[in-house]
N, C-alpha and C positions, 0 to 999 in steps of 0.2 A: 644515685643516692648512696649508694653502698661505699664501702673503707677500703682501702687495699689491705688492710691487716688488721687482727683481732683488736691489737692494742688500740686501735684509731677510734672504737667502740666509748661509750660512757660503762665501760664494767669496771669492777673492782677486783683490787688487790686479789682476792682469795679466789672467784672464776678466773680473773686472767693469767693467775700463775697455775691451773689445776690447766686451762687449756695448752700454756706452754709446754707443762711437762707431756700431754695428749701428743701433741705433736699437730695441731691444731696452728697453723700460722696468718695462712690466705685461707677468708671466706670461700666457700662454694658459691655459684651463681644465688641459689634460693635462698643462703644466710645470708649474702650481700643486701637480697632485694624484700626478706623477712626482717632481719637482724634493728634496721633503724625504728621501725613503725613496733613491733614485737615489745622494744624497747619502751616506748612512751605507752605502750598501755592500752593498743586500740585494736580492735575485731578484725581478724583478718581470713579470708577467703582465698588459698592458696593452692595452684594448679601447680604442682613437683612429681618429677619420675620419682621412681624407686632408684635408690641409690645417689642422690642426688645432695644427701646432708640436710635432709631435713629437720631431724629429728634434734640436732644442735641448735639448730634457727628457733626451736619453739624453748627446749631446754636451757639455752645459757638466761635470754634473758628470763625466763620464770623462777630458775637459780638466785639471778639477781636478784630479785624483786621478792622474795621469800625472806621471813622475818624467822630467825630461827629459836628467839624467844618462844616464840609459838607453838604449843603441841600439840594443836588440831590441823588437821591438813587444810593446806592453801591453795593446790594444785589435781584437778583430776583429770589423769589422761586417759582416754578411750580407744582398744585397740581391738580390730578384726582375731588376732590369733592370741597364744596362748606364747609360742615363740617370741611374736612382737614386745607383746608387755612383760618378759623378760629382758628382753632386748633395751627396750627402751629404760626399765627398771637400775640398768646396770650403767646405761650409761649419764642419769640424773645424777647417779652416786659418785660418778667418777668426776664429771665437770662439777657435782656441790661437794666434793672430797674436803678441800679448804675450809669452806664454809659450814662443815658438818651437819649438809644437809641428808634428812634419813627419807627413801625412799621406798614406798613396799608395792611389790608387785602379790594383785590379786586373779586367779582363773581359775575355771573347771578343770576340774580333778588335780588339786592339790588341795592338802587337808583344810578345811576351813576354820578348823581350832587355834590351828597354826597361824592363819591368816588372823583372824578373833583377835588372838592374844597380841600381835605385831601390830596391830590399829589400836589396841588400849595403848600403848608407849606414842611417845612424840615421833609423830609422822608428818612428814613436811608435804611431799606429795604421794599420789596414790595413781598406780597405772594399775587397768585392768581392764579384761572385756565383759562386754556390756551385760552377760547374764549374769556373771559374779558378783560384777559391781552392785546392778540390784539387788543379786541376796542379800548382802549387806547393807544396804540401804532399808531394806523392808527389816530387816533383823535388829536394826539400830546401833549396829556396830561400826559402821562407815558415819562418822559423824560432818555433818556439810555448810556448818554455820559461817565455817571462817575459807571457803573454798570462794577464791579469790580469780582462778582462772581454771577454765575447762578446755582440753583438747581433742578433737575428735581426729585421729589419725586413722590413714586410708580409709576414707568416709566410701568409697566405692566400691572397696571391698566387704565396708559391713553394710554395705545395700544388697550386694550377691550373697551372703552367707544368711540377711535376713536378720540382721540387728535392727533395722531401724526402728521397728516399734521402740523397741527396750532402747535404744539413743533417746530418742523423744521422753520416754517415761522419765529417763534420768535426767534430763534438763528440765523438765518441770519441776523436780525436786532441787534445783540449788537456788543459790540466792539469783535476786537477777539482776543486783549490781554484778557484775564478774566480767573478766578480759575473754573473750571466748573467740577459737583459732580452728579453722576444720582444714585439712591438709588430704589433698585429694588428685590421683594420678590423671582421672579422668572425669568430667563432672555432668553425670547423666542428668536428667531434670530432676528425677527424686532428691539427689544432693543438694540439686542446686533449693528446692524447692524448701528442702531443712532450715537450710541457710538460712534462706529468707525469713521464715519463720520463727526462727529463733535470733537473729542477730541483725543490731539494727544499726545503719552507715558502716558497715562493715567493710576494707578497702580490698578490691581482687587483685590478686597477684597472680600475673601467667609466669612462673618462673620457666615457661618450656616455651619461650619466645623463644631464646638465644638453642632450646636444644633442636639438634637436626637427631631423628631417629637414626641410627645406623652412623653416625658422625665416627663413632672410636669402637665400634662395632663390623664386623665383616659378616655378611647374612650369607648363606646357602643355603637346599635343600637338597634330598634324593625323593624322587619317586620309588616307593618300592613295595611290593606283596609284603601281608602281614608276616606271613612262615619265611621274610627272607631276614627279619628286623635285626634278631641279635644276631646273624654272620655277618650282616651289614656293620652292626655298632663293633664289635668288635674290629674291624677291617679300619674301621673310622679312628677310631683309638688305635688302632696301630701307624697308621698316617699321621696324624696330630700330636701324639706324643704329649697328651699334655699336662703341666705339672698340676691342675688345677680342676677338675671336672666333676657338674654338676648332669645328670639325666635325669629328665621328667616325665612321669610317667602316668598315666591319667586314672591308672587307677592304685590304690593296697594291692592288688595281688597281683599287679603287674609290678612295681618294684618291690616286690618280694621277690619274683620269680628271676629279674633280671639281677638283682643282688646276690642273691643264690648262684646264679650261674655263672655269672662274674669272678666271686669268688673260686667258685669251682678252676676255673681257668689262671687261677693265680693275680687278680687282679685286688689290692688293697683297697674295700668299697667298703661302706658304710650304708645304711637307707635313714630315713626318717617319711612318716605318715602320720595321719589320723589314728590308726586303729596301735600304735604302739604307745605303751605307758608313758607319760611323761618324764620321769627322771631318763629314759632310754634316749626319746629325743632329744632333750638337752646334751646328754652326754655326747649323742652321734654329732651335734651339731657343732660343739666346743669340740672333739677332736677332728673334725674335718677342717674347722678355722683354725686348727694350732698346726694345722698340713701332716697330721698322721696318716693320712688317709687322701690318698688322691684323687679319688671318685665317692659320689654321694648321688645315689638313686633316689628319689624323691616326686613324690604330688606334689601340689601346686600349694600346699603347706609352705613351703621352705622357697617359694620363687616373692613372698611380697614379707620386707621391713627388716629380714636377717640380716644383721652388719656381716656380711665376709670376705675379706680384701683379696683381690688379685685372681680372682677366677677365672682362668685362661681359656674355657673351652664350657658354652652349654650346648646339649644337646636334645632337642625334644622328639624323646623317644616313642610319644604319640604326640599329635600335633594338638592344642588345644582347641577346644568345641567354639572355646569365646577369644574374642578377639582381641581384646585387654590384657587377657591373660598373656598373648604374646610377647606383648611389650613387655608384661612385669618378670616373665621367666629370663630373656635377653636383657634382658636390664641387670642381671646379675653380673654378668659380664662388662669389660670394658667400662669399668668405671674408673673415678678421680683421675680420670684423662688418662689411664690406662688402655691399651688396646684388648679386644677381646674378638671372639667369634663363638656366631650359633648357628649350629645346623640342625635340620630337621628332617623329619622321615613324614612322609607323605605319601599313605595308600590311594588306590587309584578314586576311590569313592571318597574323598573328602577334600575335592576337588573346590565347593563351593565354600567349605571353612578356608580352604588358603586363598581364597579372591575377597572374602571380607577381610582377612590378617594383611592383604597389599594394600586393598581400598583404606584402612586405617592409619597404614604406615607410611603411604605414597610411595612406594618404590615397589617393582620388580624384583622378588627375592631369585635370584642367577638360580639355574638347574645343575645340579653334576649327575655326571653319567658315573656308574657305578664304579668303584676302584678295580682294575687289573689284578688277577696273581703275579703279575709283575709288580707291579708298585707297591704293590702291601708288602712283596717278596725283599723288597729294596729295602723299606723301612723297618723290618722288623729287628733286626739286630740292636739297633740305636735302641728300639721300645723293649725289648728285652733286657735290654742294658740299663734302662732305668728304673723297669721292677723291680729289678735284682738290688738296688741301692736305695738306703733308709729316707724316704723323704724329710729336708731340711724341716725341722720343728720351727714355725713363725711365735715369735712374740706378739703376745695379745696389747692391746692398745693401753691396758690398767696396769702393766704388769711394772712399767717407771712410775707410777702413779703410787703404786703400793709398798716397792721393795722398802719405802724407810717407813713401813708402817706397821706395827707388832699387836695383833688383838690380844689384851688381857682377857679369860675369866675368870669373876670372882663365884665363890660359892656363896652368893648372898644376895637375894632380893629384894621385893616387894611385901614378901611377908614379914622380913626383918625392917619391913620399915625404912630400908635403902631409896634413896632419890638421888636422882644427877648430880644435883647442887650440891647434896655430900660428898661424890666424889671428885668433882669438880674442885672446891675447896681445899680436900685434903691434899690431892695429886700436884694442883699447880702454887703448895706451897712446898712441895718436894726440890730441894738444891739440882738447879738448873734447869727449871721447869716453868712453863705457863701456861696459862689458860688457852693459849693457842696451838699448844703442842696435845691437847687432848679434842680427838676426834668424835666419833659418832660412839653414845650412848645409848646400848640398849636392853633394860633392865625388864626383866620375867620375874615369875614367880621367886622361883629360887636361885638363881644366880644371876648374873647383869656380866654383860661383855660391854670393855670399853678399849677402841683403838687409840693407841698413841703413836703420833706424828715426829716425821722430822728424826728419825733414828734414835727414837730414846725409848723405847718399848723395854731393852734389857734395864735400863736405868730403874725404868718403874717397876719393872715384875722385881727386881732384886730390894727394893726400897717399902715393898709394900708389904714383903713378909713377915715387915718388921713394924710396919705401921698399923694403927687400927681406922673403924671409918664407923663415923655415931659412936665411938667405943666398941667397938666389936673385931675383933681378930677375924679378917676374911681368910679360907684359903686360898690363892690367886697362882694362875697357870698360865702358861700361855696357849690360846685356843687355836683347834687344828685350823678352823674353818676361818682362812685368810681373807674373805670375801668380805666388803661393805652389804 
C-alpha cells in the first residue's frame, strides 16, 4: 500500500517542500506501511524498531492535518524520556517549518514557568512525558479541548519505567473523538492490553515483518572477568577503529568511571545518564551527533528514540539484565540500510541473561576469543592515527532547513498589547514580502520573536527599524537562539 516517494503521498505544498529540503525522499518500511492509514485519520496499533522512522510516520501526517489558525494544541505526544520529547519536539518543528507549525516540548526538570508561559502562546502540538504532561493537566495550563490526536510513543518502554498509570490518567482526560496511534518496539500484554482499552477498530501494523534482526547489523561477544572489562574495551577500540561509538553501561557510575578513564587515555568521550543535569545531556548528546566526539558512554538513557545517524560500532559494556533492551541498544547501530556492529562483554555468571537476549533474537551471537598483543599491536598505529586528527563535524538534519531563516526580536509583548496579526499585517506589507515568508510566532511577556523565511530576515530587521507595530517603535534585533 505504501508510495515509492514522499511526493506520491496526499501532503501538501508546505510538508512536502520542508521534507525535500530534510532530505526525506523514499519512505522507510514503517512510513510506507503508517504513512497511508495515519493519513485518513484512523487508530493505529504499530510494532517499529528503534531507528526505524518512526517518529515521521506519525509526524508528517498530524503536520498535515493541524489547522494553524488554531492556538490551542491539536496534538499530544507521549514519550518514555526526557531526550525523546526533545527529540521528537525538534523534529515536528522542522517537518511543520513551512507550515509554521509551533511545537513545545514539556519534562521533569526543566523550568516549569518556562513551559506555563510557552503553552499560553499558540501551540499546535505538545510532546512530553507523562508526569509533566499531568502537572499541567492538573494545573490547568495544558489546555485539551481542541486535542485532536494523541501519540503514545515507545509504549513499552513507558510500561518499564512505570508510566502507565499516568498514560491511562491522561487519556481519560482528552476528548474521545481523537485520532489515537501508540508505536511500540515490543508489545507485552500490558500494551497490548492499553490498547485495547482505549482505542477502538484500531488497525495493527507489524512494521518488523520485513525486519530480520541482525539484517545490517554484525553481532559478537567476548566472555570475559569483570577486573579484565576496560583492557578488554580498550583493546576492542583499538581493533575497530571506529569513527562512531556508543558504550553502554548499566549503571551512573559505571559510565562515569569508564568516561573518566577513557579520557584519561586520550580518547575524545563524552557520557550522558539519569543523574546528570539536563541542559549537560543535551549538550553531550548534540555534540556527539555533530561527531565531536567519537565515543559516548551511556545507560540505557540514550539506547531508545535518539535520532543519531551513522553509528559505527555499539558496544555493551555490561550486558543488559532485560532482553529488549538488547535489541533497543544494537538498534542504534546499522541503520537506514547502513551497516553497523555490536559487541558485548559477557561475565561468566550471566550466562542465563545472554540465552534469553538469543531466544528473543533467534540467532547464535558468534563468540571471539580475546584479542592477541599481536593484533591490537598491528592496529594501533592506524587508531593512534586517527585520535590525533579532528573528527569531521556532521551537519545536523535542520541546519538546510534553517540557513534562509533569521529570528527577529522585538522588545515588545503581551503587555504592550502586541499580537501575531499585528505583526503579521505590518511585516507582510513590507516591499517584497508576504504572509508566507513570516514563520513561527512567539510572543512573551515583553518581547515576541518572529522567524522570517526564504532569506529575507536582513530585509526585515533593517525595514523594521523604521517601522512601527499598533503605533509603537519596537526595538528589533536579531536573536542569538537560531532554533524553531
Amino acid at each position: 500500500m505504501g508510495q515509492e516517494h514522499f511526493k506520491d503521498y496526499k501532503i501538501g505544498e508546505e510538508i512536502g517542500r520542508a521534507l525535500d529540503v530534510l532530505g526525506y525522499k523514499i519512505p522507510t518500511n514503517v512510513q510506507a506501511r503508517v504513512l497511508p492509514y495515519a493519513l485518513e485519520g484512523k487508530d493505529l496499533i504499530v510494532k517499529a524498531q528503534t531507528g526505524s522512522g518512526k517518529t515521521a510516520a506519525y509526524a508528517i501526517p498530524i503536520c498535515e492535518s493541524v489547522a494553524w489558525l488554531e492556538n490551542k494544541p491539536q496534538a499530544l505526544i507521549l514519550t518514555p524520556t526526557r531526550e525523546l520529547a526533545v527529540q521528537v519536539k525538534e523534529d515536528f518543528t522542522n517537518i511543520g517549518r513551512f507550515k509554521r507549525i509551533k511545537a513545545a516540548a514539556v519534562y521533569g526538570r526543566h523550568p516549569y514557568s518556562i513551559e506555563k508561559a510557552e503553552l499560553k502562546q499558540k501551540t499546535h502540538v505538545v510532546v512530553g512525558t507523562p508526569g509533566r504532561v499531568m502537572d499541567h493537566i492538573e494545573k490547568g495550563t495544558l489546555p485539551l479541548a481542541k486535542i485532536d490526536y494523541l501519540v503514545i510513543d515507545e509504549a513499552d518502554q513507558m510500561l518499564d519505567m512505570g508510566f502507565m498509570e499516568q498514560v491511562e490518567a491522561i487519556i481519560k482526560t482528552l476528548p474521545i473523538e481523537r485520532v489515537t496511534m501508540l508505536f511500540s518496539a515490543t508489545m507485552p500484554q500490558e500494551v497490548v492490553t492499553l490498547a485495547s482499552s482505549y482505542m477502538s477498530d484500531a488497525l495493527k501494523i507489524d512494521a518488523n515483518e520485513e525486519f530480520v534482526m541482525g539484517a545490517d547489523i554484525e553481532h559478537s561477544l567476548y566472555f570475559v572477568p569483570e577486573e579484565d572489562k576496560f583492557s578488554l574495551l580498550k583493546d576492542v577500540t583499538i581493533l575497530e577503529n571506529p569513527d562512531s561509538c556508543i558504550i553502554f553501561c548499566g549503571t551512573k557510575n559505571r559510565v562515569d568511571m569508564v568516561c573518566e578513564r577513557l579520557a584519561d587515555s586520550g580518547y575524545g568521550c563524552k557520557k550522558i545518564h539519569g543523574g546528570m543535569e539536563q541542559p549537560d545531556r543535551l549538550d553531550a548528546i548534540n555534540r556527539f551527533k555533530r561527531g565531536e566526539y567519537r565515543y559516548l558512554a551511556a545507560t540505557d538513557v540514550a539506547a531508545r528514540g535518539i535520532d543519531i545517524h551513522n553509528i559505527s560500532l555499539v558496544i555493551n559494556y555490561d550486558i543488559p539484565l532485560d532482553k529488549e533492551t538488547y535489541v533497543h541498544r544494537t538498534g542504534r547501530t546499522g541503520r537506514a540500510g547502513q551497516k553497523g556492529k555490536a559487541i558485548s562483554f559477557v561475565t561468566p555468571a550471566q550466562d542465563r541473561y545472554l540465552h534469553d537476549i538469543e531466544a528473543l533474537i533467534g540467532f547464535h551471537i558468534p563468540r571471539l576469543e580475546k584479542p592477541s598483543k599481536e593484533e591490537v599491536a598491528d592496529k594501533k598505529n592506524a587508531f593512534l592515527e586517527k585520535m590525533k586528527t579532528e573528527p569531521p563535524i556532521k551537519k545536523m538534519k535542520s541546519e538546510q532547513l534553517n540557513k534562509d531563516i533569521m529570528k527577529l526580536r522585538f522588545n515588545g509583548g503581551k503587555k504592550k498589547k502586541l499580537r501575531a496579526a499585528s505583526f503579521v499585517g505590518v511585516i507582510s506589507n513590507l516591499e517584497g514580502m508576504s504572509a508566507e515568508d513570516i514563520g513561527i510566532i512567539a510572543i512573551q511577556d515583553t518581547l515576541t520573536y518572529i522567524e522570517i523565511l526564504n532569506g529575507k530576515g536582513p530585509l526585515v530587521l533593517e525595514a523594521m527599524k523604521q517601522t512601527t507595530v499598533n503605533g509603537k517603535q519596537l526595538k528589533v534585533t536579531e536573536a542569538l537562539d537560531k532554533r524553531g
